[in-house]
C-alpha positions in Angstrom: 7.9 0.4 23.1 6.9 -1.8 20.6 4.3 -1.2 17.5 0.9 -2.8 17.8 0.4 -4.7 14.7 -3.3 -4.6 14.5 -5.1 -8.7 13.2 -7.4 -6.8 11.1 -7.5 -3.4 9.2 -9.5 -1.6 6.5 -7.9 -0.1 3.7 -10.4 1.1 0.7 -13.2 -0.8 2.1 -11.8 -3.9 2.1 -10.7 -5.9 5.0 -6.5 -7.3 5.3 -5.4 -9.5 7.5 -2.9 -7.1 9.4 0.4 -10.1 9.7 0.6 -9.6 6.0 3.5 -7.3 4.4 1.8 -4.2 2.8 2.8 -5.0 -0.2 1.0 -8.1 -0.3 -1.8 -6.5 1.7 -2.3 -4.2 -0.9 -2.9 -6.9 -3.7 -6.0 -8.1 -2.0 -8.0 -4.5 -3.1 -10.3 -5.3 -5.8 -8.3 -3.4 -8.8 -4.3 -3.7 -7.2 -2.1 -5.8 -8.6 1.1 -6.5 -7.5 2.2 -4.0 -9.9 0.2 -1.3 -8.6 1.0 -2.1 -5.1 4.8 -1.9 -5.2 3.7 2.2 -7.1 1.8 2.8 -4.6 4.6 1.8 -1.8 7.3 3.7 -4.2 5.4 6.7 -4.7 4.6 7.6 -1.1 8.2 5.6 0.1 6.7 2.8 2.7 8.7 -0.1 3.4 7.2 -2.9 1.4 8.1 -5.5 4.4 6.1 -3.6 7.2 3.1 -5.6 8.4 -0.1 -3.9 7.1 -1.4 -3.7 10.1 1.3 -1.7 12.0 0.7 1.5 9.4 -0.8 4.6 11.3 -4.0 6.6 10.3 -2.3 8.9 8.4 0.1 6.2 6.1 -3.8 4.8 5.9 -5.0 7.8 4.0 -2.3 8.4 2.2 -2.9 4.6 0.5 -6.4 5.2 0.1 -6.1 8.6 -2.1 -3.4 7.1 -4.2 -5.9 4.0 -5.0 -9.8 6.4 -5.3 -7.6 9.1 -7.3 -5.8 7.9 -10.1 -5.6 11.4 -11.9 -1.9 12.2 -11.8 -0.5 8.4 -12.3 -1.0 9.3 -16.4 2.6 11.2 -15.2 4.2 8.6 -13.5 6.7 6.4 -16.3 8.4 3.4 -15.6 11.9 5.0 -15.2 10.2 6.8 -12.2 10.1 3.0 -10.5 12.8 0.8 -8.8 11.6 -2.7 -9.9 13.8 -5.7 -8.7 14.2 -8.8 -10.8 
């Protein structure tokens, strides 16, 4: 059985083209950068290269408190990351 990728979803009141990788997906959220996106994907461990609109309800949630409740970011460092360059 394959995943429905959905054309459209709604992540933090904002509307994202679903064929977009959730990284990217992420970046169109008034107030997420690029930077914040790939925390956000670290923190909670989604592939970065799944289409944004194949994520389920709960995955959905889970983006949405990280992004409406900063408090407890002040202890995430930079060592705490896996950047690529």
């Amino acid at each position: 059985m394959t995943q429905e990728i959905k054309n459209l979803i709604r992540v933090a009141d904002t509307d994202i083209i679903g064929q977009k990788s959730i990284l990217h997906g992420l970046t169109k959220i008034k107030g997420v950068g690029l930077s914040f996106s790939n925390a956000i994907c670290e923190t909670l461990n989604i592939n970065k290269t799944d289409k944004i609109g194949a994520i389920d309800e709960k995955t959905k949630e889970s983006i949405e408190g990280k992004i409406k409740n900063l408090e407890g970011w002040g202890k995430l460092s930079v060592t705490n990351l896996k950047f690529s360059i």
